[in-house]
C-alpha positions, 0 to 999 in steps of 0.5 A: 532787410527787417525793420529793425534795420530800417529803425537803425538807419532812421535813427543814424541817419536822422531822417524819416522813412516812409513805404506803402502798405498793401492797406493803401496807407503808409507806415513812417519809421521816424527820426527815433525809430518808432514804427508808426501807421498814421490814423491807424487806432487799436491793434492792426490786422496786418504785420509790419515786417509782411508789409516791409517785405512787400514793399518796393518803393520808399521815401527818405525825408530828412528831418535835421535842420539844414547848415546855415546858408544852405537850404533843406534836404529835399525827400527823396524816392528811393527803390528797394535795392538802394534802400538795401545797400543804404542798410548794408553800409550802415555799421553794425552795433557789434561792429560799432562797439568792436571798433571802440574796444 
């Protein structure tokens, strides 16, 4: 899983995706697929893809508004392996694109 899966899976997904770094702060992947560390100014000591792969646990806040007469999707914690099939379900942009053809 790279982070460029995470970003893809934010976006579709419209939702946001947290993880720790070993730094102790978090990395947010929001609902358009921008990487962001919070309060973290200037160039970073630390890669973001060595951080993803080591993480373990994540947090899924969905950012769209909720239907009329429902409440809003509360976050929720999510480990590595789920977070993985979540991505491996997720189509492809080359699958995506075959299938329009």
């Amino acid at each position: 899983m790279k982070l460029a899966d995470l970003r893809k899976l934010a976006i579709r997904g419209q939702s946001k995706i947290h993880f720790r770094i070993r730094n102790g702060r978090e990395c947010v992947i929001n609902e358009q697929g921008i990487a962001q560390v919070p309060g973290w100014h200037g160039i970073p000591d630390f890669n973001l893809e060595d951080e993803l792969a080591a993480a373990a646990e994540f947090l899924l806040e969905p950012v769209s508004a909720p239907e009329k007469g429902k409440s809003a999707p509360r976050p929720r914690q999510i480990g590595r392996q789920e977070l993985e099939s979540m991505v491996s379900a997720a189509p492809s942009a080359a699958a995506a694109a075959h299938e329009e053809e």
